[in-house]
PLY file of the C-alpha trace (Angstrom):
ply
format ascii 1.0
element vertex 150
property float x
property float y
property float z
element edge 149
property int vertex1
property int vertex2
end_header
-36.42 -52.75 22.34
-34.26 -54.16 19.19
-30.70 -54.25 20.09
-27.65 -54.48 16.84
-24.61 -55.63 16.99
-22.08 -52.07 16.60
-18.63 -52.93 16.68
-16.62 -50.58 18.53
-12.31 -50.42 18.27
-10.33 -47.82 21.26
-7.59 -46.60 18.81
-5.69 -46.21 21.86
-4.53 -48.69 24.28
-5.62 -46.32 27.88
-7.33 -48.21 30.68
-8.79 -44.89 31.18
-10.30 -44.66 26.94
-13.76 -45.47 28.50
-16.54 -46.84 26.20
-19.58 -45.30 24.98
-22.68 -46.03 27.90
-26.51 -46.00 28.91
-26.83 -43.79 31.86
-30.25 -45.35 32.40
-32.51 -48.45 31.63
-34.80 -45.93 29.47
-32.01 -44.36 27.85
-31.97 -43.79 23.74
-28.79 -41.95 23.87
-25.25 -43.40 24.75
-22.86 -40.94 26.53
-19.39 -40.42 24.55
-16.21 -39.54 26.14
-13.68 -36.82 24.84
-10.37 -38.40 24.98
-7.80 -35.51 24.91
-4.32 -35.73 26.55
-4.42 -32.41 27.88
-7.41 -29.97 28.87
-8.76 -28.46 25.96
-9.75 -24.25 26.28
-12.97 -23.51 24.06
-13.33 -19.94 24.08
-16.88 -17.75 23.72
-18.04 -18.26 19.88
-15.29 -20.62 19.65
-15.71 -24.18 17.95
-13.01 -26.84 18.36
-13.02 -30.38 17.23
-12.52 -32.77 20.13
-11.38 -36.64 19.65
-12.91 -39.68 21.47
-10.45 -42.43 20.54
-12.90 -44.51 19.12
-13.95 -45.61 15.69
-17.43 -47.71 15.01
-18.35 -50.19 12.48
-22.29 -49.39 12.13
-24.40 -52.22 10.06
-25.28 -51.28 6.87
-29.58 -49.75 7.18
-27.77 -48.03 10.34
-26.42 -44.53 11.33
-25.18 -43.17 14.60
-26.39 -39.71 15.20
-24.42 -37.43 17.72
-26.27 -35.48 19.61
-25.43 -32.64 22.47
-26.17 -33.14 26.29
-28.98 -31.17 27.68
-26.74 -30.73 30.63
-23.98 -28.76 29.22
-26.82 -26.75 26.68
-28.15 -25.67 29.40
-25.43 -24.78 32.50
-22.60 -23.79 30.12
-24.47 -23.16 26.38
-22.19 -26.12 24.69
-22.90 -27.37 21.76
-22.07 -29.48 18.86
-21.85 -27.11 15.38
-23.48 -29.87 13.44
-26.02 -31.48 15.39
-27.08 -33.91 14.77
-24.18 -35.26 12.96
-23.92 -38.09 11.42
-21.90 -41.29 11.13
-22.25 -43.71 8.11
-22.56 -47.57 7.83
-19.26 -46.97 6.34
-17.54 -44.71 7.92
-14.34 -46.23 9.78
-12.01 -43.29 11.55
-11.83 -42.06 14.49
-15.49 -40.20 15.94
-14.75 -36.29 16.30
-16.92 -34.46 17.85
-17.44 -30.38 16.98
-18.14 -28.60 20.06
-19.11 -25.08 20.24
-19.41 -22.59 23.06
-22.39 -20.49 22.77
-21.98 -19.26 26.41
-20.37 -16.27 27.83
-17.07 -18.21 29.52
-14.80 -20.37 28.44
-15.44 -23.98 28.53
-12.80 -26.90 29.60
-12.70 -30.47 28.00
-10.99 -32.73 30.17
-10.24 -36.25 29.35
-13.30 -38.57 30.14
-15.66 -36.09 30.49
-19.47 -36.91 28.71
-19.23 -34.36 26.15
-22.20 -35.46 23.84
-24.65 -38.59 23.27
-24.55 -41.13 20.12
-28.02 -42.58 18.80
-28.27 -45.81 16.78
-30.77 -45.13 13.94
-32.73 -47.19 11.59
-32.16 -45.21 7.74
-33.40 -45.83 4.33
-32.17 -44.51 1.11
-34.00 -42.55 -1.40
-34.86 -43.50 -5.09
-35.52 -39.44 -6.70
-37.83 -40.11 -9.98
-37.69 -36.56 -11.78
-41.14 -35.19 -12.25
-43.11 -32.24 -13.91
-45.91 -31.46 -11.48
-45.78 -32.42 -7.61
-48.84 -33.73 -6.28
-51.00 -30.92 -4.36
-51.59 -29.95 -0.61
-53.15 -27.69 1.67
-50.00 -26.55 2.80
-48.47 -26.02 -0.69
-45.20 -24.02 -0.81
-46.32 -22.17 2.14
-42.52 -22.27 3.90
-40.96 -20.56 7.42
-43.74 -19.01 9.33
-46.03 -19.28 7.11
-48.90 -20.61 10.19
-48.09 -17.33 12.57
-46.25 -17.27 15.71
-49.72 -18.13 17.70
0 1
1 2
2 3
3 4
4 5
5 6
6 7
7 8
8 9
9 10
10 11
11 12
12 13
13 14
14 15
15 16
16 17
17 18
18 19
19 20
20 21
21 22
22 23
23 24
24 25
25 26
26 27
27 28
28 29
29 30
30 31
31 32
32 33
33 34
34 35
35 36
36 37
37 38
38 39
39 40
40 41
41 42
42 43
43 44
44 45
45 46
46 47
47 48
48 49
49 50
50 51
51 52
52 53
53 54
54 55
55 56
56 57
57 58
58 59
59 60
60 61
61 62
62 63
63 64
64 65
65 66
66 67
67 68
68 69
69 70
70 71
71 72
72 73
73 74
74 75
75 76
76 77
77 78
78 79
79 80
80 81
81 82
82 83
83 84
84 85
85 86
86 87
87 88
88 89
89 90
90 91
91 92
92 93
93 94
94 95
95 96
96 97
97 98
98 99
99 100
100 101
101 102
102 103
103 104
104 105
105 106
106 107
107 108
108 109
109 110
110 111
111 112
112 113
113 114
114 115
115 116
116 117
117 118
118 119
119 120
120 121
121 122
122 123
123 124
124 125
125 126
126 127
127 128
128 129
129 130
130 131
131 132
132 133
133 134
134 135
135 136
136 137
137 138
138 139
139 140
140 141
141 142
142 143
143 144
144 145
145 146
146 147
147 148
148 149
């Protein structure tokens, strides 16, 4: 597996303003950390933006996607409101993450906690060349459903 260099700055001098992790060997996602000073209250429907205390410097060709945990999807129906997000190769502020609770009680962020994953991804930038006719396919402009639901 191809590893890159991703410099990472704590904006915050905390023994306890944990870095981003593997959880396992096979891992593609690193765990990130809310770093709040006090528990933060996410209502029902609610959405909240949630710090981490960190900032990244991501080679240029790079991006970090964020990414929810299937653990809290699944036992408490959090979210992130624009997953995946992104992070540019030049993008230098703090990471904020927006979590949203889809479930049916309110959720608590406490300081430390694993709140979403980040993903180091390989991009490329596209050159648009305006044309009159796009080339043809099977598919055509067949769009949302347009194969069934079996």
């Amino acid at each position: 597996m191809k590893k890159i260099i991703v410099k990472i700055k704590r904006l915050y001098e905390d023994s306890e303003l944990l870095l981003p992790s593997y959880q396992s060997e096979g891992s593609s996602g690193l765990d990130i950390r809310a770093y709040v000073k006090a528990p933060q209250r996410i209502e029902p429907g609610g959405i909240k933006l949630i710090p981490t205390g960190l900032a990244i410097s991501i080679p240029q060709g790079y991006e970090a996607q964020i990414r929810p945990r299937s653990g809290l999807a699944l036992k408490h129906g959090i979210g992130l409101a624009n997953s995946p997000g992104t992070i540019d190769s030049d993008y230098r502020g703090e990471i904020g993450l927006i979590m949203v609770n889809w479930g049916s009680e309110p959720f608590f962020v406490k300081k430390g906690d694993r709140i979403a994953q980040m993903v180091i991804s390989r991009v490329c930038q596209g050159e648009f060349i305006e044309v009159r006719d796009l080339d043809t396919t099977v598919r055509g402009n067949g769009g949302f459903g347009h194969t069934g639901i079996e």
